[in-house]
Each structure stands twice: as C-alpha cells, then as structure tokens.
C-alpha positions as a printed Julia matrix, in Angstrom:
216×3 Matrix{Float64}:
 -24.17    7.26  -68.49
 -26.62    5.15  -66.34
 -25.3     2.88  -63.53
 -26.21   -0.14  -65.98
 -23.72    1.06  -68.22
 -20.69    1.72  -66.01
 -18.24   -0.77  -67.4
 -17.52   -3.77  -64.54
 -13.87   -3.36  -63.16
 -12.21   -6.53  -64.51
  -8.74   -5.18  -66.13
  -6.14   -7.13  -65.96
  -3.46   -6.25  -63.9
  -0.47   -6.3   -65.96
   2.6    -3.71  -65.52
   0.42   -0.82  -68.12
  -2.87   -1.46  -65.67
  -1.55   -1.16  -62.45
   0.93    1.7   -63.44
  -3.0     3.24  -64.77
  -4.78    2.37  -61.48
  -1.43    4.02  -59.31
  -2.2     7.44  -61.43
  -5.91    7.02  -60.9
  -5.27    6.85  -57.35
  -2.28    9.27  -56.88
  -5.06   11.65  -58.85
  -7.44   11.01  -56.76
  -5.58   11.49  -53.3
  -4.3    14.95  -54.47
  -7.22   16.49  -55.52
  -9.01   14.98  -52.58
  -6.73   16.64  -50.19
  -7.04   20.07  -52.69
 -11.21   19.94  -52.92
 -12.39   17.41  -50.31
 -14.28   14.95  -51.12
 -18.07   16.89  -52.44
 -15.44   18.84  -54.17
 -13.78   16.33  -56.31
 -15.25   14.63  -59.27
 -14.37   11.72  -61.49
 -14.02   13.54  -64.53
 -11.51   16.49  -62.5
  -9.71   12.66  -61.61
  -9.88   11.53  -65.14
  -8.66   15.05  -66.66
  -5.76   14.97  -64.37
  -4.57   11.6   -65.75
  -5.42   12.39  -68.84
  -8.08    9.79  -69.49
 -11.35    9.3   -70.07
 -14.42    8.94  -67.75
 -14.77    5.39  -69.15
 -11.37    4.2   -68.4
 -11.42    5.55  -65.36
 -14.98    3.35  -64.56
 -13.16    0.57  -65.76
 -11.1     0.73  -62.99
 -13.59    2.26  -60.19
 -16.93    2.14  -60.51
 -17.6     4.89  -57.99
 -15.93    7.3   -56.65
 -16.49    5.71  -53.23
 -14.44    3.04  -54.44
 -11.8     5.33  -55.36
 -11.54    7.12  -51.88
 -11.32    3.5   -50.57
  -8.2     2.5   -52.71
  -6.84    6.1   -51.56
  -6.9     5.01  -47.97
  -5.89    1.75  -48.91
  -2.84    3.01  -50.45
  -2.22    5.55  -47.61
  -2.88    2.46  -44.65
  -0.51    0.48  -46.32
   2.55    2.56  -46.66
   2.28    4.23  -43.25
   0.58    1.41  -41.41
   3.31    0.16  -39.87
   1.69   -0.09  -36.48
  -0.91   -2.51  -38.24
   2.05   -5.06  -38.44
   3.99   -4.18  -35.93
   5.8    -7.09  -33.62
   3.92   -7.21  -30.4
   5.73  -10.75  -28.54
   4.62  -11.92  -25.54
   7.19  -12.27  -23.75
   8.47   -9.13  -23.55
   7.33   -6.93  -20.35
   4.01   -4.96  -21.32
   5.47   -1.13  -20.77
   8.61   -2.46  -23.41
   6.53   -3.25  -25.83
   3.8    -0.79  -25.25
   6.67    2.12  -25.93
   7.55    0.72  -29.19
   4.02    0.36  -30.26
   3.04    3.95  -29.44
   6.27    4.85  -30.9
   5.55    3.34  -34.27
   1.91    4.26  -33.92
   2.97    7.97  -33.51
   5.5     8.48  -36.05
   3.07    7.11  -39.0
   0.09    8.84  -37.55
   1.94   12.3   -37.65
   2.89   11.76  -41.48
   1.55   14.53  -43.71
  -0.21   12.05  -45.59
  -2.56   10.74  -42.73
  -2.81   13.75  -40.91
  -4.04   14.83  -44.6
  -6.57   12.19  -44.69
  -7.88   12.42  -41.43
  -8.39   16.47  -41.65
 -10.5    15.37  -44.81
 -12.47   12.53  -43.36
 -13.24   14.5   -40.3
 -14.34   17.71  -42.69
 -16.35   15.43  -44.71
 -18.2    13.24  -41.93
 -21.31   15.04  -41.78
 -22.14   14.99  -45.34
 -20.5    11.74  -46.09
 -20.44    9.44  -43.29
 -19.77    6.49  -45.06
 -15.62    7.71  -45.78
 -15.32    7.73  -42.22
 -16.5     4.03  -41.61
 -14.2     3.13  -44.95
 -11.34    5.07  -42.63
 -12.08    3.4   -39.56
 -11.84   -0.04  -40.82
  -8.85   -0.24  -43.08
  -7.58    1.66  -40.33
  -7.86    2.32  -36.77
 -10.12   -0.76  -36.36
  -7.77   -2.93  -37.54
  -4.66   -1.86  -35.59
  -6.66   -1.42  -32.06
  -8.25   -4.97  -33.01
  -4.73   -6.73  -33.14
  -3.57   -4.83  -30.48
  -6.59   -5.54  -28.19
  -5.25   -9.91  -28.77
  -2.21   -8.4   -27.38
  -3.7    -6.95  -24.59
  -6.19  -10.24  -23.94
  -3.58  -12.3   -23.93
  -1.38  -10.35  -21.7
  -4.47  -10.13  -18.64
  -4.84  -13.94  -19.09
  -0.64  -14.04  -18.09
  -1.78  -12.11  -15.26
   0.48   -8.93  -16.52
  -2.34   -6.72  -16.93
  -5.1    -6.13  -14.59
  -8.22   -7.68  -15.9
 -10.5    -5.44  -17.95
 -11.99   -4.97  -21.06
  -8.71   -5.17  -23.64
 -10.46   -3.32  -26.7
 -11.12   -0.53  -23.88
  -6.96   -0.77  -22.31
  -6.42   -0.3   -26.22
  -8.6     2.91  -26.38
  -6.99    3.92  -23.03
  -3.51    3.52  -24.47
  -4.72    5.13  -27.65
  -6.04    8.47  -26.5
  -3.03    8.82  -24.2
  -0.68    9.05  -26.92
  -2.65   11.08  -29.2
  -3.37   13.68  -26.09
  -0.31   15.61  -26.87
   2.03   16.68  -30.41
  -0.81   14.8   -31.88
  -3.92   17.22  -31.08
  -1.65   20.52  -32.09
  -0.55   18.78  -35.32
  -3.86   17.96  -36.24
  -4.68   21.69  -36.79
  -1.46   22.47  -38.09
   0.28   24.36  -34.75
   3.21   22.31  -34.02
   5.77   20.34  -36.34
   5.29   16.81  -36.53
   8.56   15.92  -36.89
   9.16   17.33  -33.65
  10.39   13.24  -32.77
  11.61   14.61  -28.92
   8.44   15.99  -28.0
   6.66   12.94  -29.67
   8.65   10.06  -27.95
   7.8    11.89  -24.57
   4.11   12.01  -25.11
   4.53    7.91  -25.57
   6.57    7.67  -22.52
   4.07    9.42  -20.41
   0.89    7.33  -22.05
   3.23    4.42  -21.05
   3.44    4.89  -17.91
  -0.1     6.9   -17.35
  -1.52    3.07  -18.85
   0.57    0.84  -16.87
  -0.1     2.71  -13.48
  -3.82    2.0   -14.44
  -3.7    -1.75  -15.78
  -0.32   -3.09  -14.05
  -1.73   -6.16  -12.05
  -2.02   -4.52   -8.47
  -4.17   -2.03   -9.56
  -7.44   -1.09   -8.48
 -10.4    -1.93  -11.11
C-alpha cells in the first residue's frame, strides 16, 4: 500500500477507539522493548492485537507516530517531575531535594529505564526517536525547571548564571550515582536509600556551587 493510500487518522474517540488505540500502543511498547525499534514492524503490532494493517493505519500512520504515542504514554504516567510543585518561596536546597527526589524515583522505573536503553540502542540508526524522547521528555522538565531556577537568581537566592545550565548541573548530579549502574542493569532501582542519598549529595554539591556567595 502506497503512502497515498494510508487511511488519514480521524477515528473517533469513543470508549471502543480509545480502548483500540491503548492496545495499539501497549503492542507497540512491548515489542519495542522485545525487538527495538528496526526490529519491530506494524504488521508484528497489528498481529499482536489482532488487527489488521489497515486499522492499525487508521490510527497511526507511521510507525514513527506510534513510538511517539509510546513515549507519550510512558512521559505521562511517570512524569511526575514534569508537574511537579516547584514554589518560590520555599528555600532553593528544600525544594531542589524534592525535585530530584521525584525526578529519581520515575526515572528509575522499569518502564523508562526500558525506553531509554532502547532510544540510546537505536540513536545511530534512528536519530529522530531520540529527538521525539528528548522533547516530550527531558526538554520539557529541565525547561520548567530552568523558570524555577531564573526566577530564583533574580531573588538573589542563586548565584547568577545561566539557569538551563544550573538545571543540567543539578541534573547530571543526581543521575551520577544508582542511576548510571541501573541503567545497565547492576544495581536495583528500588534501592530508595541509596537513591535519596545520591539527591542529597547533588543537593548540596549544586547549592555549594550556585548559593549566592559563590564564586562564578
């Protein structure tokens, strides 16, 4: 079938559709994970379902557009940090240490440690996924948190600086530790003691760094 022929995606969403589109997706992330993405095809996706190519189409055009509803799906029930409360007027290490906190406990999940192992194994061949990744992702928590950070060097409780690059700072700090080991599968991920000291260490590694008084 030619790409003229692919059937637009315009199904109503009614209770049948998006219980279809869940299974399309839930497909889709499992043998993703299984194959990778080279590995996986829409009609593997479709036979998994039990469902045609077609219907399938009618619901994805592409399989890019799959992967992207994967992440979507994965972003949105473990991206807790994306929405997390970050007040103002709260001291910066408080808040910092439940950010990281939050941050760490979704980002050691199975399912996005999943999806990053694939995205990483796939970024060569495919580097579009890892953009997709990026920016329902990472990009979008680092962005809100990098407001945070602005508006906390313009109250004069942060050094000023580059926030998006404090945010980065913060960032690698807390993923320096558990998070590197359970990345290639050497460490448990629910180990929560080991993880709540790696934030309290990129805590106060970041504030002795950005606290007002210190050097630039």
């Amino acid at each position: 079938m030619s790409t003229e022929m692919i059937p637009d995606s315009t199904v109503v969403m009614d209770d049948a559709a998006t219980a279809r589109r869940k299974a399309f997706v839930d497909a889709a992330r499992e043998l993703f994970f299984a194959n990778g993405y080279a590995g996986t095809t829409m009609s593997s996706i479709a036979s998994k379902v039990g469902g045609s190519k077609t219907t399938l189409w009618t619901y994805f055009p592409s399989k890019e557009d799959l992967f992207e509803a994967v992440v979507d799906d994965i972003v949105e029930r473990y991206g807790d940090a994306l929405a997390i409360d970050l007040p103002l007027d709260e001291p910066v290490p408080d808040v910092l240490r439940r950010f990281g906190n939050v941050l760490m406990t979704k980002l050691t999940a199975t399912p996005l440690l999943s999806l990053f192992r694939l995205v990483v194994g796939e970024a060569e061949r495919f580097p579009h996924l890892s953009k997709t990744f990026y920016d329902r992702g990472p990009r979008r928590g680092k962005a809100r948190a990098a407001d945070w950070v602005a508006a906390k060097m313009a109250r004069g409780e942060l050094r000023p600086g580059d926030p998006m690059r404090a945010v980065q700072h913060f960032s690698g700090l807390c993923q320096s530790g558990l998070y590197q080991f359970a990345i290639l599968g050497m460490t448990d991920p629910d180990d929560i003691e080991r993880l709540q000291a790696d934030v309290e260490a990129a805590v106060e590694t970041f504030y002795r760094g950005w606290r007002p008084d210190a050097a630039g």
